[in-house]
N, C-alpha and C positions, 0 to 999 in steps of 0.2 A: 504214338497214341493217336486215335482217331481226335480228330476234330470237331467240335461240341458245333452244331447249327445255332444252334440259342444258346446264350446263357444258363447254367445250373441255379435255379435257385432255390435257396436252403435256408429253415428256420435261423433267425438269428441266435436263439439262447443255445446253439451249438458250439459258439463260437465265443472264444475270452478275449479282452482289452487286447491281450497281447496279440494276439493277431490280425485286428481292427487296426493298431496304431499307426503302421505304415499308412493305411487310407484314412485317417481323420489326420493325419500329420500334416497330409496333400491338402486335405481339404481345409483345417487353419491357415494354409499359406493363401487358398483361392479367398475368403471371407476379408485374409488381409489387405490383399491386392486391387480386389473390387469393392470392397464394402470399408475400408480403414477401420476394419473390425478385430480386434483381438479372439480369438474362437476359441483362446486355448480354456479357458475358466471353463466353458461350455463342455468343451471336449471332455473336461477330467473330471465332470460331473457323469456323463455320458459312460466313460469305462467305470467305472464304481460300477453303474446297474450292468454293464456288461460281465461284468466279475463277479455280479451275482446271479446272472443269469436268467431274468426276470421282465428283461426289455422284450415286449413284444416287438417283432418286426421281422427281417430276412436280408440273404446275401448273397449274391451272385456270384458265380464262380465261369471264368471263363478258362478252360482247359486249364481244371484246378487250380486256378490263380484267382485268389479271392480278389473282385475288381467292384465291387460296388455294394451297399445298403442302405438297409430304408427301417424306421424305426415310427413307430406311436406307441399315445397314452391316453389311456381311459378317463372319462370322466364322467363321472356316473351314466347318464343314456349315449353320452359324446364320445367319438372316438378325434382324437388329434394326431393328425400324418404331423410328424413334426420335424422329420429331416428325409433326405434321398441323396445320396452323392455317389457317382462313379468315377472312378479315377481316369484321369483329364487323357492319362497315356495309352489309352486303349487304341489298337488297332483294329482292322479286319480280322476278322469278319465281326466284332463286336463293336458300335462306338459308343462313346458315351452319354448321348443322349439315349441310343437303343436299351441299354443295360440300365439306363433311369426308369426307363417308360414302363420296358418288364417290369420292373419292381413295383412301380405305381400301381401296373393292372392286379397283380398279383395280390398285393395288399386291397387295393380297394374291394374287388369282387369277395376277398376273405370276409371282410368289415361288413360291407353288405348285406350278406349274410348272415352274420353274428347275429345271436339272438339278441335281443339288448339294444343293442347300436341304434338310435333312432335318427343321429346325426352325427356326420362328418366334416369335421372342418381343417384346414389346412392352410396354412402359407410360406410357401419358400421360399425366402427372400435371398438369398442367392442366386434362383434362375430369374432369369428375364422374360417379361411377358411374353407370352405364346408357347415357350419354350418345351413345357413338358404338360400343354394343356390339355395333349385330346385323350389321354386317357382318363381326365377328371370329366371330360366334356360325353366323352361317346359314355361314362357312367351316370349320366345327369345332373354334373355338378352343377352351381352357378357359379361363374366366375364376376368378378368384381375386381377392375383393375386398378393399385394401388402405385403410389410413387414413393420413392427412399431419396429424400430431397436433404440437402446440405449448406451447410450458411460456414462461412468464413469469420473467426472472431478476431482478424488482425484489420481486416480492413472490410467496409460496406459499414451497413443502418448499425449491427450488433455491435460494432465495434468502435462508434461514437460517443464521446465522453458525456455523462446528465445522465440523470434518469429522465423517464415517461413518467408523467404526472398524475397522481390518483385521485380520482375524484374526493372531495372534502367527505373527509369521515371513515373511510377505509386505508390500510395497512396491509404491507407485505411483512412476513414473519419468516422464520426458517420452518423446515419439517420439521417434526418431532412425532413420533409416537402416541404421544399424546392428542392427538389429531385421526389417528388410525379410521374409527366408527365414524366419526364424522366427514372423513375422506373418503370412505365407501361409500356412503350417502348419497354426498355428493357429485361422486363418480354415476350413481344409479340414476339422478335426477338428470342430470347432462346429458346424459343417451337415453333417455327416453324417446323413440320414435325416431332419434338419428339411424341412419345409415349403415352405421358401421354398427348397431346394436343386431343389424342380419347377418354380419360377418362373422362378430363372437359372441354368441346367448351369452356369455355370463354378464353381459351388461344389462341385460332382463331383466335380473333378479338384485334384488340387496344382498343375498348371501352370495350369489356368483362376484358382483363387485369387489365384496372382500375377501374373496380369494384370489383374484385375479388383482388385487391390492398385494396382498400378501405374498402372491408369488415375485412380481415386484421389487418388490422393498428385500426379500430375504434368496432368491435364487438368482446366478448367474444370467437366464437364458438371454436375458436381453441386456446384459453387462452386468458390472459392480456396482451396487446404489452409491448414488454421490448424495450424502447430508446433506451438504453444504450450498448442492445447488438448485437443491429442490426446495420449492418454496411454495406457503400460501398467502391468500387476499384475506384479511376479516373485514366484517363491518365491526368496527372497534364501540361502538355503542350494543349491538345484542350480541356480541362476540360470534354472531354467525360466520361460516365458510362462503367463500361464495365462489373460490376458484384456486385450482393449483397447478405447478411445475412437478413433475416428476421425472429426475436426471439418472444416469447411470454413464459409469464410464464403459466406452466397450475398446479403446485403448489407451494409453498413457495421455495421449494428446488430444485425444478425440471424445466429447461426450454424444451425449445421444437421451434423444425427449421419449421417455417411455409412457408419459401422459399428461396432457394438457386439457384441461376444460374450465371452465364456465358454467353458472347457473344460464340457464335462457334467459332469466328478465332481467341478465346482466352484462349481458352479451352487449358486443357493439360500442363499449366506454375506454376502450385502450388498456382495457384489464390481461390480456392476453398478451399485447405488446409490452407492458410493464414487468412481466413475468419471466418473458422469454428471453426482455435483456439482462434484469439481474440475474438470471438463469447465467446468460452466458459472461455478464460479467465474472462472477465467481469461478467458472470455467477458467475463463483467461486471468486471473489470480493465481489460478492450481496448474497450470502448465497445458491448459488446453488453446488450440488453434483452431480448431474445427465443431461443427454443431451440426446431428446428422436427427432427420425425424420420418415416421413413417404418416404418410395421408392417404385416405381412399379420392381417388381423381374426384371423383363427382361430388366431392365435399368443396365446392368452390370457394367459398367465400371464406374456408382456412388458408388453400393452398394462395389465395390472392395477398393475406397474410404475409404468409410465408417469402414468397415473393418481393413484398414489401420491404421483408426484412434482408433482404438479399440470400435467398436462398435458392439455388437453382436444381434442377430434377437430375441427378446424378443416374436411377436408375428406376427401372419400370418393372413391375412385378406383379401376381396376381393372386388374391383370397380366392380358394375355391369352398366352396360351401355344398351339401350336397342332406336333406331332408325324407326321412320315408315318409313323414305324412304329406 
């Protein structure tokens, strides 16, 4: 057989779990090895919509040997690139960055031109910055460089005995549902005018908050919600919110902070630091050793936090963002 110069690539809803699973198999081990991430919950979410054949996205085939795809999802004007992975064992004349990048061009220039599509956002937290950026870049993404930083709960700041002390009149609580509206809220009020609210619009809106709550608390993508370790601050006099923990496991031993904030005019009292260690206390009650969180760099004054807490930059990665208007 002649030899393919590029890559084939082929609608993904061609293709069922079953013959995906050899390359999502590969790629749970790559997520475990660099990221202490469990991928399998993700994955087996991932083939369901493959078996029904519904996932928009695409697949590469090199001399008939399916070696790579790439998957998004809609949301209402938004399009979200949400995975790309080619398998690590490619040769020549294909490598694995080449058979990512195809895929990216391919999809982004499709998206682009969608009717609809007025914004595109992405993060893949598997590659490392730079790695698969100039196809976001030569289509006019913004890129915004992010860190996946990690704290140790056997030993450093998280793993000293006491708690952080609250200021007279507030209280840490557990999560509850019963908190949900109020959590959005105050998710909405927190990013107003932050940063990271140009990374993901649903932090724009109230009703984006509570979806982007919602998905959270009830889907996989960013692990198993952990109860127990997610927590909030009230002021125990108007029972206001004023700040929370939101935990997920992403493997047996490992959690990971799927959102932390603060009202602004409360910022700055050790309300974050109170959070993060009951956070990881209850962690290391449940069999956890490790505590993994994502930050945008230019958010300083978390990542100095963080820091704080003995958490060091394990890996460097990038939001690409990309706007018609």
């Amino acid at each position: 057989m002649k030899q393919l110069t590029q890559p084939e690539v082929l609608d993904l809803r061609h293709y069922s779990a079953r013959q995906l699973r050899p390359l999502l198999d590969e790629e749970v081990r790559q997520w475990n090895e660099r990221l202490h991430w469990d991928y399998r919950n993700s994955v087996d979410l991932l083939l369901q919509y493959l078996d029904s054949r519904v996932l928009p996205g695409l697949v590469a085939l090199s001399n008939d040997h399916l070696c790579g795809y790439i998957f998004c999802v809609y949301e209402g004007h938004k399009a979200l690139i949400g995975d790309v992975y080619a398998s690590s064992a490619l040769s020549a004349p294909h490598s694995t960055a080449e058979v990512e990048q195809r895929l990216l061009v391919h999809l982004i220039e499709t998206l682009q031109h969608q009717p609809g599509v007025e914004r595109i956002e992405s993060q893949l937290l598997l590659h490392p910055t730079g790695e698969l950026a100039a196809p976001f870049l030569a289509a006019g993404f913004q890129s915004h460089p992010r860190l996946f930083m990690e704290c140790p709960l056997d030993n450093g700041p998280l793993a000293e005995a006491g708690q952080t002390h609250l200021p007279a009149g507030l209280a840490v609580h557990p999560w509850s549902t019963a908190w949900f509206q109020e959590a959005g809220k105050l998710i909405h009020r927190a990013y107003l005018g932050h940063p990271d609210s140009l990374i993901n619009d649903q932090y724009a809106t109230l009703e984006g908050c509570l979806r982007f709550l919602h998905n959270i608390v009830r889907f996989p993508g960013c692990g198993v919600f952990d109860n127990d370790a997610s927590l909030v601050i009230t002021d125990e006099e108007s029972g206001g919110l004023l700040g929370l923990v939101l935990c997920s496991r992403v493997r047996a031993d490992v959690g990971h902070i799927t959102q932390i904030c603060i009202l602004p005019e409360h910022r700055h009292h050790g309300l974050a630091h109170a959070l993060l260690q009951q956070c990881a206390a209850s962690l290391r009650r449940n069999g956890g050793n490790s505590l993994t969180l994502t930050v945008t760099a230019g958010n300083t004054s978390a990542v100095a936090l963080y820091e704080k807490l003995g958490c060091h930059v394990r890996h460097r990665f990038d939001a690409m963002v990309w706007s018609k208007k």
